[in-house]
C-alpha positions in Angstrom: -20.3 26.7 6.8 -18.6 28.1 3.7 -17.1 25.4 1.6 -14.7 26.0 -1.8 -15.2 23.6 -5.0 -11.7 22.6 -3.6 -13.1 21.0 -0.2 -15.9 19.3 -2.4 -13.3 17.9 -5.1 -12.7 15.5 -2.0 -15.5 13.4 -3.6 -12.9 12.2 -6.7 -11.2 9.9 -3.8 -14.5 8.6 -2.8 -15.7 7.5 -5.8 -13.1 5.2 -6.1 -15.0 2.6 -3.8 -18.4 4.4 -4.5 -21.1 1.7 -3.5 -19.5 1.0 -0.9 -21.9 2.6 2.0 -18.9 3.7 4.5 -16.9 5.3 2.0 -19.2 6.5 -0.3 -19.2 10.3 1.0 -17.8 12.9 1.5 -16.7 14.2 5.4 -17.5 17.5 6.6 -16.0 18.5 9.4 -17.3 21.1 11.6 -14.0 23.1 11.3 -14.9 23.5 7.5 -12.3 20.8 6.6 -13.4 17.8 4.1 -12.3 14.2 3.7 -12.9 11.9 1.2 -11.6 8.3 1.5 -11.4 4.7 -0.5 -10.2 1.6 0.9 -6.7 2.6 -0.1 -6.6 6.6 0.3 -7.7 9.1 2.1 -7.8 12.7 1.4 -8.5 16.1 3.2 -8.7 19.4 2.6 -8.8 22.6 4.9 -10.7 25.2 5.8 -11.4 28.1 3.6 -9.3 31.1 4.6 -11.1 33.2 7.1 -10.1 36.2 5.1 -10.9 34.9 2.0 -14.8 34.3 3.5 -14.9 37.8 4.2 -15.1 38.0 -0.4 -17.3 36.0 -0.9 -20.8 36.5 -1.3 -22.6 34.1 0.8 -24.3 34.1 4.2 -22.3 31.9 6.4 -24.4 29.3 8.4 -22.5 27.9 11.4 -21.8 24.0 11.7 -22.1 22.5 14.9 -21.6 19.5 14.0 -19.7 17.3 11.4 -22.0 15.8 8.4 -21.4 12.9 6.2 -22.6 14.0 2.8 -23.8 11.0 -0.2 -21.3 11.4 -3.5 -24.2 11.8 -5.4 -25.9 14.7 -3.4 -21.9 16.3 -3.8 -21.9 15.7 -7.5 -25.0 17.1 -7.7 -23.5 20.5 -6.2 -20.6 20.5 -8.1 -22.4 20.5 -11.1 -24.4 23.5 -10.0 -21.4 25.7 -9.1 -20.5 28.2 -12.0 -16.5 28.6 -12.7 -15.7 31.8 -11.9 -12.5 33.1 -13.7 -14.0 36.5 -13.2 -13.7 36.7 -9.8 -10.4 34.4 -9.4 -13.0 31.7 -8.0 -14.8 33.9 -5.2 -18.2 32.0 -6.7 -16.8 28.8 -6.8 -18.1 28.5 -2.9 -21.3 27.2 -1.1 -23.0 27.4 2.4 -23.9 23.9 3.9 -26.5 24.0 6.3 -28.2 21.1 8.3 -31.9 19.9 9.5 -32.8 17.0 11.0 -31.8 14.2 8.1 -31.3 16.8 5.2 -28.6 19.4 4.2 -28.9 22.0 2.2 -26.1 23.7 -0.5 -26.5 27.4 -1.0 -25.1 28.2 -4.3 -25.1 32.2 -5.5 -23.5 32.6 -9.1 -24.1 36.0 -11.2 -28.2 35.3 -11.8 -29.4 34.9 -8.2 -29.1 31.5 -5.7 -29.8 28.1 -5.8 -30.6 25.5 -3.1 -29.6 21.9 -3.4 -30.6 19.6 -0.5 -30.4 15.9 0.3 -30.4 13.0 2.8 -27.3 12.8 4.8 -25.7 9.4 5.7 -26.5 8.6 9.5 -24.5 6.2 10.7 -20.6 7.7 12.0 -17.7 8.4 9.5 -14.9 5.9 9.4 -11.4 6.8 11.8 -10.1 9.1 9.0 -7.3 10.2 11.4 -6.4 7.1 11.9 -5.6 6.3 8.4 -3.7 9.5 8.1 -1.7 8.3 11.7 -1.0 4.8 10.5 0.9 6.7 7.4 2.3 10.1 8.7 3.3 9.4 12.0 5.8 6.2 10.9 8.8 6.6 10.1 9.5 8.3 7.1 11.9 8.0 4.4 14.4 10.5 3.5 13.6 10.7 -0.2 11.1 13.9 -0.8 10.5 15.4 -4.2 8.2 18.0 -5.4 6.5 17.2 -8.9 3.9 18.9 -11.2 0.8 17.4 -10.5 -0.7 18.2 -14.2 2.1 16.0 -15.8 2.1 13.5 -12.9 -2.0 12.9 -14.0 -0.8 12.6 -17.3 1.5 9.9 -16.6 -0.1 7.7 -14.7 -3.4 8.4 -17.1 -0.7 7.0 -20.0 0.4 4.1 -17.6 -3.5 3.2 -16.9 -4.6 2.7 -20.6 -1.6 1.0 -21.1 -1.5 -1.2 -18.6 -5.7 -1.7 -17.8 -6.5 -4.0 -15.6 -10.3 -5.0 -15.7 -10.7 -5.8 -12.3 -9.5 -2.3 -11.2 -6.2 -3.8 -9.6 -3.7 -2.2 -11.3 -0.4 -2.2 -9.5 2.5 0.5 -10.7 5.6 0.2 -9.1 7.6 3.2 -7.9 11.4 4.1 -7.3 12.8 7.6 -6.2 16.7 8.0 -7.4 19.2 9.8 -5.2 18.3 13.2 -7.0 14.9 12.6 -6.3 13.9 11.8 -9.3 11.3 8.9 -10.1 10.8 5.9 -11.9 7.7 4.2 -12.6 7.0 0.8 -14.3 3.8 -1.6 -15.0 2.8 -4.5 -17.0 -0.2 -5.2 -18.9 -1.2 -8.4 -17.3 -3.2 -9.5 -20.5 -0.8 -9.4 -22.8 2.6 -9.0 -20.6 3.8 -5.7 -22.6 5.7 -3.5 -20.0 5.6 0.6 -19.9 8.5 2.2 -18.1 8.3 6.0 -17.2 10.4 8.4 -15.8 9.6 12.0 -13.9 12.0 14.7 -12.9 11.2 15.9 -9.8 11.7 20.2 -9.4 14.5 21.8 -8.3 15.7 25.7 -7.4 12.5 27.7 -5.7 9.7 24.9 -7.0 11.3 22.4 -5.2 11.2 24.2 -1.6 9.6 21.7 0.7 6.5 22.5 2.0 6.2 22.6 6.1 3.3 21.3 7.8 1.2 23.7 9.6 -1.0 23.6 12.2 -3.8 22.2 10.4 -1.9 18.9 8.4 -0.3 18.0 12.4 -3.9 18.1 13.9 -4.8 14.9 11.4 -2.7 12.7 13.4 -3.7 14.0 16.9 -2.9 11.5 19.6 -0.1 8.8 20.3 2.4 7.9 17.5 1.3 4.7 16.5 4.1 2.0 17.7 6.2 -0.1 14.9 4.5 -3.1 16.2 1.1 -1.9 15.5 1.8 -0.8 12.2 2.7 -4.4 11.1 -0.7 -6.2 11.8 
């Protein structure tokens, strides 16, 4: 199964709980998608795009089945992949393979390829689509706003070493405006200074909502999940 360094970036979710031996992987799915979870997000990214497969340099093995792959053996391949800028990213891809316990990472950069292998996690995956029913399947608010994801790391970097919390609860607390703008506030609870920040969400052509596709809907397969439900 081709994968991108995109489906394997899934791993910077997981980390967040990483010790933690049901959430510390990373999900392939034998469509080619990948999920990474915590104990408060989940995260999952398609396929690579058939056509796009048909650049890149790499034998394709087929996946029969979905593996659950350690963060570290994922780091591991990461590290291995060359950037390619001179391609626009056609090396920045791998072919995961299965046997018995192990997988194996085929990584092909400018100088030849490279195998990394390791032990794959045997017990089942948590209810991923579940997680991602219990959220997108509710009711949603109307408030929607498109932001640039660069700046929105930088602010809540800011907001973190401002406001750092050494038992990794740090709470920010978010409003949207009727332009769909946002605002975003914490405390440092050591010393009770407060940080208030503000974001403007795009307009014109950046701001175009993005539809799901067939993909995104087949996360929440199954019944809606009922109000009731939602609340326990």
């Amino acid at each position: 199964m081709i994968l991108s360094r995109g489906n394997l970036q899934a791993v910077i979710v997981a980390k967040d709980d990483k010790g933690v031996p049901a959430l510390d992987n990373v999900h392939v799915v034998s469509d080619g998608s990948t999920v990474g979870a915590s104990s408060q997000t989940v995260i999952a990214v398609s396929p690579v795009n058939p056509s796009l497969k048909e650049d890149v340099i790499l034998r394709e093995t087929e996946l029969d089945k979905s593996l659950t792959i350690p963060i570290s053996v994922i780091s591991k391949v990461l590290k291995s992949m060359p950037k390619d800028t001179l391609f626009n990213g056609l090396r920045e891809h791998c072919d995961v393979s299965s046997e018995g316990n192990k997988v194996y990472f085929e990584i092909k950069d400018g100088k030849g390829t490279e195998t990394k292998d390791g032990m794959l996690y045997r017990h089942n995956y948590i209810k991923y689509k579940d997680m991602f029913k219990r959220i997108m399947t509710y009711s949603r608010k109307s408030v929607k706003m498109v932001l640039n994801i660069k700046r929105m790391r930088s602010l809540l970097e800011a907001v973190d070493k401002i406001c750092p919390d050494s038992t990794n609860e740090n709470a920010v607390f978010i409003e949207f405006t009727e332009d769909n703008d946002m605002i975003m506030r914490a405390v440092n609870k050591a010393t009770q200074q407060r940080v208030v920040a503000a974001m403007f969400g795009y307009t014109g052509i950046e701001g175009k909502w993005l539809k799901e596709n067939k993909w995104e809907k087949s996360l929440t397969e199954g019944n809606r999940i009922k109000k009731k439900e939602r609340k326990k």
